[in-house]
N, C-alpha and C positions, 0 to 999 in steps of 0.2 A: 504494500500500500504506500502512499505518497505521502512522504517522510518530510513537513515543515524545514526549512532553510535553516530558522531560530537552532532546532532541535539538532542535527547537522553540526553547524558550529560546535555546539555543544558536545560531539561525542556520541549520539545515536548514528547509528551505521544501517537498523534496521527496524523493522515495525510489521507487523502480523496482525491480522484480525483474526478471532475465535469467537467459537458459538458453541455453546455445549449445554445438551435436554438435563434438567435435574430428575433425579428420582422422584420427587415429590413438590407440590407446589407449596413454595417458601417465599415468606415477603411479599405475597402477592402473583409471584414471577413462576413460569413452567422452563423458560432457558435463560442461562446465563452466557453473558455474551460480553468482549474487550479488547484490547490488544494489548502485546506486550512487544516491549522495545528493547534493542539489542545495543549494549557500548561497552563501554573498555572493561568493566566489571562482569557482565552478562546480560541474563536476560531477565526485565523486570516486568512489573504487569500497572498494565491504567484500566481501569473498568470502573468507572465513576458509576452509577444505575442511572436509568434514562431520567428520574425525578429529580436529580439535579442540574441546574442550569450549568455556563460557563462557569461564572465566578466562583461558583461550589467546586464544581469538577478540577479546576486548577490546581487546588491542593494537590487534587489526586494526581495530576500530573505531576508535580512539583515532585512526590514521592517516589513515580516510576522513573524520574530523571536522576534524582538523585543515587536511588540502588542502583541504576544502570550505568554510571560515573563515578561512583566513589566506593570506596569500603564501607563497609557493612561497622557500629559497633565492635568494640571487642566484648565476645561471648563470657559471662561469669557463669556458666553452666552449658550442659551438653545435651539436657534433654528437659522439655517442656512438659510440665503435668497439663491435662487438656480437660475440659468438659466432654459428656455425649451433650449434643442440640435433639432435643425432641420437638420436631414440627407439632403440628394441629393437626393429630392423626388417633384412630378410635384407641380405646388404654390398651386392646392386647397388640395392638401394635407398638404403642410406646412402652408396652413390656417388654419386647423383644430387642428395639430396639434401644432400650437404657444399657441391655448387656454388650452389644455390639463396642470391641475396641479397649474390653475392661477399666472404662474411666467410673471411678469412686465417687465424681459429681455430675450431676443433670442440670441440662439449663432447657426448662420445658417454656413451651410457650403458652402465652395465655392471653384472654384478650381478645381472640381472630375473630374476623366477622363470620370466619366461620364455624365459630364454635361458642359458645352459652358455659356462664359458669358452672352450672352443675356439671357439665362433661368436662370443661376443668379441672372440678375437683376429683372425679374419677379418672381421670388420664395421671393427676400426679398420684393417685392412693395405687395405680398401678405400676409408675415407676419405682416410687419408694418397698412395693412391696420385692419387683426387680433385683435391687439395689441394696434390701436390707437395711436395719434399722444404724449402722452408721455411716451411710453415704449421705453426703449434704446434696441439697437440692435446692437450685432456684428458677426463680422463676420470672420472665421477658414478657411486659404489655404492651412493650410499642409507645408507648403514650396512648393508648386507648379507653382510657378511666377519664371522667372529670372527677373532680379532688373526693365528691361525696361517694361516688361508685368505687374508687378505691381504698377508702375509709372500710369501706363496707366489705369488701373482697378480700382485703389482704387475710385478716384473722381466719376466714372459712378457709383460704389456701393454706395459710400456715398448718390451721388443723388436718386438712385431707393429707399434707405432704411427712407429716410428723414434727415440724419442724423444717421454717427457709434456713435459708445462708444469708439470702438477701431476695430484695423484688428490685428488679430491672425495669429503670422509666412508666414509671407505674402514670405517669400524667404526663402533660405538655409543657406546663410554664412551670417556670423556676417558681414563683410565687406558689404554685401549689404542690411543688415538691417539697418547698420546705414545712407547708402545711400539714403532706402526709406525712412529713418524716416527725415532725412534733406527735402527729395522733396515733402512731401504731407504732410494736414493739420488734416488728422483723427490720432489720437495718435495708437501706434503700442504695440503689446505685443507680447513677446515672447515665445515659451513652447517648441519645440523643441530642441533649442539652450541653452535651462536650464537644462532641464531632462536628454540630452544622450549627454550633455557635461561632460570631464574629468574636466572642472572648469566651474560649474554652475554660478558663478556670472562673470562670463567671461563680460558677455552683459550687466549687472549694471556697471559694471567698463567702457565701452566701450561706455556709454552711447546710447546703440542700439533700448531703449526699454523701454515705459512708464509706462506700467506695469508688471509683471512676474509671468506667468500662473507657477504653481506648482503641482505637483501629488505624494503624500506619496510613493508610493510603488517605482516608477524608485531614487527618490533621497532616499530612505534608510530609512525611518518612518515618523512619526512627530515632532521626537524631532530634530531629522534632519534637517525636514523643517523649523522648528522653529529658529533655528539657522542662516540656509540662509536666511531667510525674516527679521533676525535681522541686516542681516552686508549687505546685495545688499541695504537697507533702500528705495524700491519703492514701492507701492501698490502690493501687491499679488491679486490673482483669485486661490482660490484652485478646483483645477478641476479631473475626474475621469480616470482614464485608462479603463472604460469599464468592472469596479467590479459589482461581486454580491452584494447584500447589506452587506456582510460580508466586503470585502473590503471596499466601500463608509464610511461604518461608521469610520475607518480608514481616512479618507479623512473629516470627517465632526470634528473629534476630534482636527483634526489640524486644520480648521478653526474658532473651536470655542474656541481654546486657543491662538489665534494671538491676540496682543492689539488695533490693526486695522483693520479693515475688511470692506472696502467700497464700492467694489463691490462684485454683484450675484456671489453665485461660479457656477462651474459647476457638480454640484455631485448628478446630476435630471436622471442618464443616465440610473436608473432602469427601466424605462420603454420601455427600448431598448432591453431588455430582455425578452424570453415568461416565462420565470420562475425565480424560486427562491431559497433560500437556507435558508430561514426563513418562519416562518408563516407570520409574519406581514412585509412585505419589505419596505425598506426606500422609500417613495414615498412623491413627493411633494406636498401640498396640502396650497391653499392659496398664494402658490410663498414661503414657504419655506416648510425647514424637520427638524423634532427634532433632536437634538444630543443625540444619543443614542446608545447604543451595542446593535444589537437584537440576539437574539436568538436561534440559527442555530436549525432547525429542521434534528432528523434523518432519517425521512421518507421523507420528501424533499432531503433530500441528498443521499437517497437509489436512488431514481425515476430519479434525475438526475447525477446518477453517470455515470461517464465515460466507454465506452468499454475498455476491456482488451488490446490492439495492445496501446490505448491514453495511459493508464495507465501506459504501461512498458515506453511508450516514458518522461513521467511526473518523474518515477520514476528516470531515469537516467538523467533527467534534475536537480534535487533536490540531487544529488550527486553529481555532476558535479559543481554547485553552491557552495554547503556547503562544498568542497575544495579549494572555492577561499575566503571562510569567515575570 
């Protein structure tokens, strides 16, 4: 695909579109779809999702440019403890899959329009039972509560689940995060309210939030992220935007150069994908994944490359970006 002049300068040498079907409908979405760009370092990945404009998606540029030009962090460990993701799927399925990868935490989802809190609460009483009474479990709303619907929800999930770890973006605004985090006892984290804020540590400052989920590619790398986990000073979860294993390993670099790291992340999400962009894909095994760059395959990347109509629309994304650099 047609490789911006800016970027060029810069060190990209090359640029691929990818499209690949998920297993199950996640976020909304049935294929994930990006490119990833090749320079002196390797091969990095941009896959901003379509619901962000330019000025959003630059970050994510910012980040693919970055891995694909510079060194990576230096690693304070070698292997990343991970969550299983449990989509909006009936409990014996989210039984099944809590075991998948032997990770000790779940991060289930809650909240979908396609799903009512009473099957909710049965989806996590099936993980937990999966998992046994000491695996931690939390729990993802998207921001789909206003402040009184999650007042109301969190305690019935804390009960079905045995006990949270935390509830992920349980509302929209800062103002009623810190709302829910004064009126319930399961401690709150943030990820929306970090990522597609113009001041990430807005909600550290504001005291909104007891931990702060984080994702290399929306906040700008991981030297980036490094930076805000230095000065918000609260527990991080580094978690995925729904990369191939080109991206996650992005995501697993900056968890393994933080000097804290106390919770699972969430960077398990390869297997929410029917394919891959490596021979060997980051997969979790044991309840974690190594820290590692793997190795982008070209015949992988022939097989799941983009149709021509995805590609023109990728092209003019990646121009559009790299004039807001």
């Amino acid at each position: 695909m047609r490789i911006p002049a800016a970027l060029r300068e810069q060190g990209i040498e090359d640029a691929r579109c990818w499209s690949i079907p998920m297993t199950t409908r996640f976020r909304g979405i049935t294929v994930r779809d990006g490119v990833v760009l090749r320079g002196p370092e390797g091969w990095a990945e941009f896959s901003p999702f379509w619901d962000y404009d330019p000025a959003e998606s630059a970050a994510w540029l910012r980040c693919a440019l970055a891995d694909a030009t510079a060194p990576r962090p230096a690693p304070l460990r070698e292997s990343i403890e991970v969550n299983v993701t449990i989509p909006v799927v009936p409990p014996a399925l989210a039984h099944h899959l809590a075991r998948v990868g032997g990770a000790r935490t779940a991060k289930v989802k809650v909240a979908d329009v396609a799903s009512s809190l009473p099957e909710d609460l049965e989806r996590l009483e099936a993980v937990r039972d999966a998992l046994g009474p000491d695996a931690r479990i939390r729990v993802d709303a998207n921001a789909r509560w206003d402040r009184d619907e999650a007042i109301a929800a969190i305690p019935q999930l804390d009960r079905a689940a045995g006990g949270l770890e935390y509830v992920e973006q349980p509302v929209a605004s800062l103002e009623d995060l810190v709302a829910v985090r004064r009126a319930v006892d399961v401690p709150i984290a943030a990820d929306e309210l970090v990522r597609r804020a113009e001041d990430p540590l807005r909600v550290a400052r504001a005291g909104a939030a007891d931990v702060l989920v984080m994702k290399v590619q929306p906040l700008g790398g991981a030297a980036r992220c490094l930076e805000l986990a230095a000065e918000a000073d609260l527990p991080v979860v580094v978690s995925s935007a729904l990369e191939s294993s080109v991206g996650l390993s992005a995501g697993l670099a900056f968890a393994a150069a933080l000097p804290e790291l106390t919770h699972a992340c969430g960077l398990a999400t390869g297997v929410l994908l029917t394919g891959d962009l490596v021979a060997a894909p980051l997969r979790a095994d044991g309840g974690t994944i190594p820290v590692e760059r793997p190795r982008l395959e070209p015949e992988l990347l022939e097989s799941h490359g983009a149709p021509r109509e995805l590609t023109a629309r990728w092209e003019q994304r990646l121009e559009a970006c790299t004039q807001l650099l």
